[in-house]
C-alpha positions in Angstrom: 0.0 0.0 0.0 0.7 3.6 -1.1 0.8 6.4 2.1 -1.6 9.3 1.4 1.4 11.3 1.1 3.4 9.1 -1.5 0.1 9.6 -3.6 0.2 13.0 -3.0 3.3 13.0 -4.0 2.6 10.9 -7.2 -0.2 13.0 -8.1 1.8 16.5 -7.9 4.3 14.9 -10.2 1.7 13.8 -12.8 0.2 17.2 -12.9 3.7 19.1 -12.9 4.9 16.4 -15.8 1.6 16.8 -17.7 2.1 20.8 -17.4 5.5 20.4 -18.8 4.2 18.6 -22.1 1.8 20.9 -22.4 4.2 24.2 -22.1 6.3 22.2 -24.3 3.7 21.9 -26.5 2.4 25.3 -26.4 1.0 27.1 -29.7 1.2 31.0 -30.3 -0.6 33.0 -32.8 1.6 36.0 -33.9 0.6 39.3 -34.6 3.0 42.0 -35.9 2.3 45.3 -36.4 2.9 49.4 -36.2 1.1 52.0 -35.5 0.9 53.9 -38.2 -0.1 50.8 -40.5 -3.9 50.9 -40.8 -4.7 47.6 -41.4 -3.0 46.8 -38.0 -4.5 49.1 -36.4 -8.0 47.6 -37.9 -6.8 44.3 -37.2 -5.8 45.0 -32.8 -8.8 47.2 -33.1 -11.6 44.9 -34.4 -10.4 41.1 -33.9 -7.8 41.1 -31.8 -10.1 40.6 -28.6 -11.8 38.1 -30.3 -8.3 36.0 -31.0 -7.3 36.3 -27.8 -11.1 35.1 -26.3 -10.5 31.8 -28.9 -7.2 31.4 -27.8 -8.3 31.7 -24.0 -10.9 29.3 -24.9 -8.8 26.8 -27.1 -5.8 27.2 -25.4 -3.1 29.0 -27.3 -1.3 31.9 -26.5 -1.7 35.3 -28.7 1.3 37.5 -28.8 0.8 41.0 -30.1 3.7 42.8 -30.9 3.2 46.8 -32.3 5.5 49.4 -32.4 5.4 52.8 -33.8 6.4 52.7 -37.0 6.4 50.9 -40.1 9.6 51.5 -41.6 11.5 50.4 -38.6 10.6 47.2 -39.0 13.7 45.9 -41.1 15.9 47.2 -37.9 16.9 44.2 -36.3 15.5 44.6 -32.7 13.0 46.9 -33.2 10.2 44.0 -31.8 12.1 43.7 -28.5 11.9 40.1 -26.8 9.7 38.9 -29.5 11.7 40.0 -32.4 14.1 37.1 -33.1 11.0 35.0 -33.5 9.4 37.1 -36.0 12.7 37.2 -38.0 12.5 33.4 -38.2 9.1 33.9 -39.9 10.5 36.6 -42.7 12.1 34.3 -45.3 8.7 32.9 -45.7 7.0 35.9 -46.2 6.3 37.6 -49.2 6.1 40.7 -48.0 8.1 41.9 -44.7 6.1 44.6 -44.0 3.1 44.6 -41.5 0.5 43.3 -40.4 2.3 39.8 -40.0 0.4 36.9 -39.0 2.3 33.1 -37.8 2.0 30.6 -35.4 4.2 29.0 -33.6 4.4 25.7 -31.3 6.8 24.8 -28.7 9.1 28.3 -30.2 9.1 27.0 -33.7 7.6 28.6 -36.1 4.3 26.1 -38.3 3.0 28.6 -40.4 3.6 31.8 -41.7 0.7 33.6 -42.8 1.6 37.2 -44.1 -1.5 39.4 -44.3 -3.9 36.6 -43.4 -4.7 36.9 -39.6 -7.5 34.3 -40.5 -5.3 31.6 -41.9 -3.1 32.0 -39.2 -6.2 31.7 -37.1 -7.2 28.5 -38.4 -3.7 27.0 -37.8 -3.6 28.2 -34.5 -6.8 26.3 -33.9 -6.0 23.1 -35.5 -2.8 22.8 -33.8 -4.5 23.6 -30.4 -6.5 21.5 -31.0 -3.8 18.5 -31.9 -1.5 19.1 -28.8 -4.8 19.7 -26.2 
């Protein structure tokens, strides 16, 4: 027989261990964007809640990521924390400029979406949904 604290114990470790897998697991959906770009601006202003609710809900993160202006963008940095993801992502895009939509899982980027916060939306769903 088990004491009540070895299963304690047991249990803790299951939950830390599944945690772990998960985290490890963990899909982003990637928005990049500046503020003087108005399709970003239309983008954080009238869907970006709504992303963020679905990811709540599904169980991926959402990153937003905006700065101030547009033509910084090629200046290595400019994104902070989050920028040497996002220059992983550019030699799949087609065009470097904002808004940029990708996802990510587990800090690798799955799909690169350019424009298309939808498609990226999709993705970000599916593969929430896979690693769940």
């Amino acid at each position: 027989m088990f004491s009540a604290a070895a299963l304690t114990a047991l249990a803790a470790l299951t939950v830390a261990v599944g945690g772990q897998a998960k985290a490890a697991g963990a899909v982003t959906f990637h928005f990049y964007g500046a503020e003087d770009c108005p399709p970003c601006m239309a983008f954080k202003r009238d869907h970006l809640a709504e992303v963020k609710a679905e990811g709540s809900a599904l169980g991926f993160e959402v990153e937003d990521n905006v700065i101030r202006r547009t033509r910084d963008v090629p200046t290595p940095g400019v994104y902070g924390q989050r920028d040497q993801i996002l220059r992983l992502a550019a030699p799949q895009l087609e065009f470097v400029y904002p808004p940029i939509f990708f996802v990510s899982q587990a800090g690798r980027i799955v799909s690169v979406h350019g424009h298309d916060w939808r498609a990226a939306l999709d993705s970000a769903r599916q593969l929430a949904g896979q690693s769940g």
